[in-house]
N, CA, C and O atoms as a DFTB+ gen file, in Angstrom:
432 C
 N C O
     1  1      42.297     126.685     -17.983
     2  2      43.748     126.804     -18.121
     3  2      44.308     125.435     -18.499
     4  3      43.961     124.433     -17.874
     5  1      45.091     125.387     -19.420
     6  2      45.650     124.510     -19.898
     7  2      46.938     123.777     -18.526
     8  3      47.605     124.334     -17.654
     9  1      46.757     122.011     -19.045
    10  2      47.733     121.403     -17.819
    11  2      49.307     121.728     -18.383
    12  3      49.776     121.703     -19.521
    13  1      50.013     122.101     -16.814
    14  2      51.515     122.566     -17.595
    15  2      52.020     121.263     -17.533
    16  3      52.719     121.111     -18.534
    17  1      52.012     120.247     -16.851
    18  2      52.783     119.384     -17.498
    19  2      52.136     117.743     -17.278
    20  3      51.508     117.450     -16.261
    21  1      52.300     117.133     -17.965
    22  2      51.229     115.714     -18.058
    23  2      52.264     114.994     -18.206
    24  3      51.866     113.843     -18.030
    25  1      53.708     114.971     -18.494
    26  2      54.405     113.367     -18.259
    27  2      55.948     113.754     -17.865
    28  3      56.060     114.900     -18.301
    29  1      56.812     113.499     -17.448
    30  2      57.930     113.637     -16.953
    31  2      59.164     114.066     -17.945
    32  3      60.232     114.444     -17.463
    33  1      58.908     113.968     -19.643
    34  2      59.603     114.474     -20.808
    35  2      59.182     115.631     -21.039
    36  3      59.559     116.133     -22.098
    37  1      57.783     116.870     -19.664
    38  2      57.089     118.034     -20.258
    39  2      58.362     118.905     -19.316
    40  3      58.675     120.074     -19.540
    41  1      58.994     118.013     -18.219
    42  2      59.800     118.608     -17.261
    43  2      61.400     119.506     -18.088
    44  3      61.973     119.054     -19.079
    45  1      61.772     120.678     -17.418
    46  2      63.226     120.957     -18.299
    47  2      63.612     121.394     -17.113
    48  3      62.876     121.570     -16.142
    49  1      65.402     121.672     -17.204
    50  2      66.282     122.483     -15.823
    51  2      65.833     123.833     -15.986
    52  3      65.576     124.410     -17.042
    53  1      65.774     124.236     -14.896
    54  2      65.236     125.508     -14.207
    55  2      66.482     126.331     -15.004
    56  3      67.354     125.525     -15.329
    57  1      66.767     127.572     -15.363
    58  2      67.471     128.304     -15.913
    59  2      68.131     128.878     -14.444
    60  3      67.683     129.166     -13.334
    61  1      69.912     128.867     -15.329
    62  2      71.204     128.497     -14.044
    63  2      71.124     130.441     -13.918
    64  3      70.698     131.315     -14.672
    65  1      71.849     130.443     -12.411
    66  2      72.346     131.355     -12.111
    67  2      73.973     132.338     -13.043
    68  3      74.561     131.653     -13.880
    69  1      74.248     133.082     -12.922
    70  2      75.057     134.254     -13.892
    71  2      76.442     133.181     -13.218
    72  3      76.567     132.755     -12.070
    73  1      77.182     133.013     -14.203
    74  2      78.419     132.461     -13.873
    75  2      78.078     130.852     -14.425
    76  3      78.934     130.155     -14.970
    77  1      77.283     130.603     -14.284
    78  2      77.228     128.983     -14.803
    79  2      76.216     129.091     -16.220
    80  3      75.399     129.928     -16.604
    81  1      76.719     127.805     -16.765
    82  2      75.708     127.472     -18.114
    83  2      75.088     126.389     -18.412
    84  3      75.818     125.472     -18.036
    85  1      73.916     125.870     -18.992
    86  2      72.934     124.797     -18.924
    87  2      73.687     123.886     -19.876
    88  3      73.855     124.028     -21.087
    89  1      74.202     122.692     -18.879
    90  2      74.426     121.375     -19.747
    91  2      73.252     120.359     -19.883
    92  3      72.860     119.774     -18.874
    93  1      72.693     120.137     -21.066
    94  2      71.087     119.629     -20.908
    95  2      71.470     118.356     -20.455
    96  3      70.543     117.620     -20.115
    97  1      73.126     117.727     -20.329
    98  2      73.378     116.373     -19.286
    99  2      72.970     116.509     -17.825
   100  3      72.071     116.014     -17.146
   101  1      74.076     117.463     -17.568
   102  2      74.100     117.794     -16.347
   103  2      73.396     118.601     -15.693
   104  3      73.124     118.162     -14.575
   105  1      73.059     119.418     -15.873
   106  2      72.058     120.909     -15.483
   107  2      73.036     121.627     -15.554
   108  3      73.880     121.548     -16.447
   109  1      73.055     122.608     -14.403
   110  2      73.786     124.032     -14.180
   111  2      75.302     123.374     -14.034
   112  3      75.516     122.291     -13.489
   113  1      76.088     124.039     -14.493
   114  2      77.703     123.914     -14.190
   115  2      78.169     125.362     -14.421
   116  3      77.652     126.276     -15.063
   117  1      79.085     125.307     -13.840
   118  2      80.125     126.270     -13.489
   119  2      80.895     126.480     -15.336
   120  3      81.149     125.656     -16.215
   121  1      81.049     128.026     -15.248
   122  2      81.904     128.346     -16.754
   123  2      83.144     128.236     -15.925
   124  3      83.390     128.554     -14.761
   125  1      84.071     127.515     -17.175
   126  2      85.422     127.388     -17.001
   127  2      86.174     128.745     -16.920
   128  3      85.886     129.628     -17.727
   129  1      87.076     128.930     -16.025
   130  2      88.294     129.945     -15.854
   131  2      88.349     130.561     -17.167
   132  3      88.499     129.960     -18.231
   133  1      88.233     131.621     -17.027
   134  2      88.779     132.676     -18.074
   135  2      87.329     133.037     -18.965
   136  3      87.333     133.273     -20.173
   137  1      86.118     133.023     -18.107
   138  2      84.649     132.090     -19.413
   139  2      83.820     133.513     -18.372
   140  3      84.420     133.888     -17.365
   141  1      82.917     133.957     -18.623
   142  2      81.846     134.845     -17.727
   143  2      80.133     133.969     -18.470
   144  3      80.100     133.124     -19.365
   145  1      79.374     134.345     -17.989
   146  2      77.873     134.091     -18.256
   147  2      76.674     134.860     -17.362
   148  3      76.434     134.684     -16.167
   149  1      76.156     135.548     -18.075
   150  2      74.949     135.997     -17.573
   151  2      74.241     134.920     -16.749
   152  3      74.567     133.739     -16.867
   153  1      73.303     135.304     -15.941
   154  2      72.281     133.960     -15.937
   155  2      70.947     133.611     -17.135
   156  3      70.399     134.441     -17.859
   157  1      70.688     132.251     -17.061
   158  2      69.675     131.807     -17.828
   159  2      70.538     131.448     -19.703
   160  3      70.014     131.426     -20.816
   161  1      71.875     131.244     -19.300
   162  2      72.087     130.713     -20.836
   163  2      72.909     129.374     -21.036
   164  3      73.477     128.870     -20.067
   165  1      72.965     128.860     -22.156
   166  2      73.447     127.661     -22.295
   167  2      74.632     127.417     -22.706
   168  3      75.021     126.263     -22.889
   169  1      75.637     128.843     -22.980
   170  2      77.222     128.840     -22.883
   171  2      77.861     130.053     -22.018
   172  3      77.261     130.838     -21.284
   173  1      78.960     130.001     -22.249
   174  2      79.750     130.754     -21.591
   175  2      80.606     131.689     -22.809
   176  3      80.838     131.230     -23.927
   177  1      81.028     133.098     -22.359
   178  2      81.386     133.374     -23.357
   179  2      82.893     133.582     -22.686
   180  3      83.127     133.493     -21.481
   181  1      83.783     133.855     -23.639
   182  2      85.402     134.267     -23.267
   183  2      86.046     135.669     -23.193
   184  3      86.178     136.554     -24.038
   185  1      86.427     135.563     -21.806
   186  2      86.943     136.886     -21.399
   187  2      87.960     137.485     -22.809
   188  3      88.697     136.934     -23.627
   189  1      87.539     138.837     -22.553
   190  2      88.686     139.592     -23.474
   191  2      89.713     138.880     -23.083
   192  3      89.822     138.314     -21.995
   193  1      90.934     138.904     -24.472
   194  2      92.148     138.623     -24.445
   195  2      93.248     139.544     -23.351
   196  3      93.465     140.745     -23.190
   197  1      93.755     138.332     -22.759
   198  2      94.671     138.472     -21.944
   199  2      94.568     138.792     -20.387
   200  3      95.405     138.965     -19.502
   201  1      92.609     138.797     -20.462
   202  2      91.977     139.057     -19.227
   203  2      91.263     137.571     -18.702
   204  3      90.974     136.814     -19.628
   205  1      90.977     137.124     -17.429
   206  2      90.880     135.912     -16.622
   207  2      89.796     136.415     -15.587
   208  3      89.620     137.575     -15.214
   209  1      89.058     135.190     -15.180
   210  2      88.622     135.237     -14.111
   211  2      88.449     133.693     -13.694
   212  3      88.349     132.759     -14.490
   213  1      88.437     133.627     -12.602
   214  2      88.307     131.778     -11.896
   215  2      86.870     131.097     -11.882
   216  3      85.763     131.576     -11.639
   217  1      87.216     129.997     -12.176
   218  2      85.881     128.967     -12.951
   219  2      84.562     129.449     -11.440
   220  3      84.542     129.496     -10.210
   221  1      83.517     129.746     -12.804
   222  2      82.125     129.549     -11.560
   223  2      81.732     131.032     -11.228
   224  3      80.643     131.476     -10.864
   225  1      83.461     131.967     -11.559
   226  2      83.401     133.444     -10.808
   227  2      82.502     134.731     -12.216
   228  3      81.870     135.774     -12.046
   229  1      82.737     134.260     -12.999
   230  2      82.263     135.558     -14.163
   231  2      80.880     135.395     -14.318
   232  3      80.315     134.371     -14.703
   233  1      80.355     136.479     -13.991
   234  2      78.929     136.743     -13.793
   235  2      78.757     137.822     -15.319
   236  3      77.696     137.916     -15.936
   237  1      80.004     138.530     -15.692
   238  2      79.522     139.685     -16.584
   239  2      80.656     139.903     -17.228
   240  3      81.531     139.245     -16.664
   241  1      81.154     140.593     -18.274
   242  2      82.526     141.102     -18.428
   243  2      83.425     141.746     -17.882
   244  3      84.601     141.391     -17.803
   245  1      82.946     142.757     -17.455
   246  2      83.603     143.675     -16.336
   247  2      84.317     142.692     -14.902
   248  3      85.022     143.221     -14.043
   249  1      83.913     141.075     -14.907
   250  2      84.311     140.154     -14.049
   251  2      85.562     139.917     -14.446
   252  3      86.341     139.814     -13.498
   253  1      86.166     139.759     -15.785
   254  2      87.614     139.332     -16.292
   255  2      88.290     140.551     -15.962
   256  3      88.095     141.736     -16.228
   257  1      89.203     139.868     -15.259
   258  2      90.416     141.009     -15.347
   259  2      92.089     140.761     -15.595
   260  3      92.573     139.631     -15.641
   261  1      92.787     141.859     -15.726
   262  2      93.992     141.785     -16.130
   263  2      94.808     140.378     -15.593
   264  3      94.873     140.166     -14.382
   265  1      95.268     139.675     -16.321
   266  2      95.936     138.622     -15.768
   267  2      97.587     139.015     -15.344
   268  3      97.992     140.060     -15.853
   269  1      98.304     138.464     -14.692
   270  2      99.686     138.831     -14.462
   271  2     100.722     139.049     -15.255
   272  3     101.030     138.005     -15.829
   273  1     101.429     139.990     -15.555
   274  2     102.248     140.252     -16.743
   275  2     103.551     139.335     -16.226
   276  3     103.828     139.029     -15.067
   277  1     104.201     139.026     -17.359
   278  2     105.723     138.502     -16.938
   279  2     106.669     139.684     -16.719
   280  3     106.710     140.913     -16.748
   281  1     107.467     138.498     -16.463
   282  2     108.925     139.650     -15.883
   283  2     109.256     140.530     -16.920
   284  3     109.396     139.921     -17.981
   285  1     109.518     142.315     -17.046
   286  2     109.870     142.661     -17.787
   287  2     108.369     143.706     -18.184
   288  3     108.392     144.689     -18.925
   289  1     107.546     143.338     -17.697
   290  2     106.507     144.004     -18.303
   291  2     105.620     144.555     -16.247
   292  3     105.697     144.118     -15.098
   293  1     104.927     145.664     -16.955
   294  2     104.323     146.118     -15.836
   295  2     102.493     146.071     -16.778
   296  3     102.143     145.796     -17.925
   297  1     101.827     146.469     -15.616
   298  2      99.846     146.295     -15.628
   299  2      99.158     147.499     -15.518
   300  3      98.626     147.911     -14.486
   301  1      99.189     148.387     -17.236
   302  2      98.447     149.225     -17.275
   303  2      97.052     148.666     -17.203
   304  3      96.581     147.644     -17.704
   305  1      96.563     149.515     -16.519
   306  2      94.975     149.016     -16.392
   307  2      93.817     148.828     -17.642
   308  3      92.852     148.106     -17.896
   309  1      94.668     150.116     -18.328
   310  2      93.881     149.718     -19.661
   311  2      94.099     149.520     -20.932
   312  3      93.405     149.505     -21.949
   313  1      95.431     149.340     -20.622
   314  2      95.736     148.389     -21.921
   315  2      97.077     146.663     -21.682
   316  3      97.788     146.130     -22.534
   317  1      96.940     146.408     -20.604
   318  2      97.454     145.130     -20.021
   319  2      98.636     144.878     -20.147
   320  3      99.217     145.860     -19.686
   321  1      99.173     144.346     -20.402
   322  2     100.751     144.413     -20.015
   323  2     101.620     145.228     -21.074
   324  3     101.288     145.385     -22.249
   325  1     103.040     145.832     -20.353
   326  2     103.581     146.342     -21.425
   327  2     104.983     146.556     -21.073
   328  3     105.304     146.720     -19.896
   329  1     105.760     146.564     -21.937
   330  2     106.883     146.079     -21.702
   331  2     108.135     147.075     -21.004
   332  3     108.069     148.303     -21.062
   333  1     108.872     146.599     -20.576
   334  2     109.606     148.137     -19.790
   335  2     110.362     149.006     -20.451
   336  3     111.305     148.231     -20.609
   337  1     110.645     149.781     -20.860
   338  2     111.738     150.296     -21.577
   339  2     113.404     150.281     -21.233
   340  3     113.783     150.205     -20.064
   341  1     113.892     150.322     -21.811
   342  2     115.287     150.167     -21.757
   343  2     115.900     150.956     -20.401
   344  3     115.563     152.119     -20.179
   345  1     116.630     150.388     -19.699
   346  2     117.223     150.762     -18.157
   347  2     116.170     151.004     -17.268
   348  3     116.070     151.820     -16.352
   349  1     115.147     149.875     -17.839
   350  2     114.065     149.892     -16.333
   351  2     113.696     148.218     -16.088
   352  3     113.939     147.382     -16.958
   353  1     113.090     147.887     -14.806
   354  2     112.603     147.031     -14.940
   355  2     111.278     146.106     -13.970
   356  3     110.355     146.511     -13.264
   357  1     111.478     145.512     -14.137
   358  2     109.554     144.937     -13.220
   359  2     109.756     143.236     -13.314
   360  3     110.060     142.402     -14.168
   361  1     109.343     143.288     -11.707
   362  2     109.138     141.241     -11.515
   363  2     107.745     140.848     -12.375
   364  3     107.358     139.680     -12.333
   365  1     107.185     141.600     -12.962
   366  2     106.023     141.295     -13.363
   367  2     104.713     141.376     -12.291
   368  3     104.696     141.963     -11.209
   369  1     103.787     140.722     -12.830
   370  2     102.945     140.250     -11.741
   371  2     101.994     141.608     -11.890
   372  3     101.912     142.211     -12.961
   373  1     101.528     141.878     -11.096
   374  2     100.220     143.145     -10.914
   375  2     100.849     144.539     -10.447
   376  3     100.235     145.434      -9.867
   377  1     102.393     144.542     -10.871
   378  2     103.442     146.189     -10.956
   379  2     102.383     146.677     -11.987
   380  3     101.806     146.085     -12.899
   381  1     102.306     148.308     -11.409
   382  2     101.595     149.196     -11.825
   383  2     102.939     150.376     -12.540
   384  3     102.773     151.595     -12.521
   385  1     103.982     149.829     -13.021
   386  2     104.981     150.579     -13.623
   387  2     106.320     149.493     -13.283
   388  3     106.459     148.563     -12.489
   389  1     107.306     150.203     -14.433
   390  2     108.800     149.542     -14.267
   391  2     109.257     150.715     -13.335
   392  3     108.789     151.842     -13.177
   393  1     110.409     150.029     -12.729
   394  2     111.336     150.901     -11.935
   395  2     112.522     150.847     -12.869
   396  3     112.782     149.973     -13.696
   397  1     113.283     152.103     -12.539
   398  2     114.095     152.180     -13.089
   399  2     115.906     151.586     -12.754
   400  3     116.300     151.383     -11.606
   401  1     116.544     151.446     -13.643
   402  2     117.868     150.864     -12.832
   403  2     118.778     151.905     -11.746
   404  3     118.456     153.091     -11.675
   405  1     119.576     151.529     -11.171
   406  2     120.719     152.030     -10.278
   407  2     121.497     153.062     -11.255
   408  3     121.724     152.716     -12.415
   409  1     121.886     154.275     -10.801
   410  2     122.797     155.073     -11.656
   411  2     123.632     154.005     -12.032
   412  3     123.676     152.997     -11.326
   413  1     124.509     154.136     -13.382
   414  2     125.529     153.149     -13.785
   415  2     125.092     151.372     -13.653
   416  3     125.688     150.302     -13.538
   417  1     123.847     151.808     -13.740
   418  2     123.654     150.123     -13.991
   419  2     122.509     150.029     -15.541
   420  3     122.391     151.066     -16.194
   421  1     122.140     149.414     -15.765
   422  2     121.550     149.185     -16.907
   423  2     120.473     147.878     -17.768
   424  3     121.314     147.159     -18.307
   425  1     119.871     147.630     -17.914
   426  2     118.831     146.396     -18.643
   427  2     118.561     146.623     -20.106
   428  3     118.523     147.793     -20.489
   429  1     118.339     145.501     -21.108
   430  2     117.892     145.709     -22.340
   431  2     116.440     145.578     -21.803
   432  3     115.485     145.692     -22.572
């Protein structure tokens, strides 16, 4: 059997766990916020648009999720924010629908 390694340049980083990616500086690091990674690769890829997850946390895609809609908009699950219609409304944030206004009251 052949020797696996004979000088200290035969040595490489061990392949990183799902969520981090191989910096051949550093070794394993953490993918940045909004980034997922399998394990064993050397980038990170980017969550679908308008979907997030926190640095270190995305292991897979299904890890990004809906980020917070602004005011005015509510968080369909599957298609991400959307806007309220006329005489309704929403603080934003992870509302699963607009509410609607007060009889005799009204919003654009």
């Amino acid at each position: 059997e052949a020797a696996k390694g004979t000088q200290e340049s035969d040595c490489t980083w061990s392949p990183c766990a799902a969520g981090k990616y191989l910096d051949q500086e550093n070794g394993c690091t953490d993918c940045e916020a909004d980034k997922y990674s399998a394990a064993g690769v050397t980038e990170c890829t980017d969550c679908p648009p308008e979907k997030g997850v926190a640095s270190g946390e995305g292991q897979q895609e299904s890890d990004c999720a809906w980020k917070a809609c602004a005011g005015g908009k509510f968080l369909d699950q599957e298609n991400g924010c959307i806007s309220c219609e006329a005489g309704e409304f929403s603080a934003g944030g992870t509302a699963d629908s607009c509410k609607k206004c007060e009889a005799d009251f009204y919003s654009e």
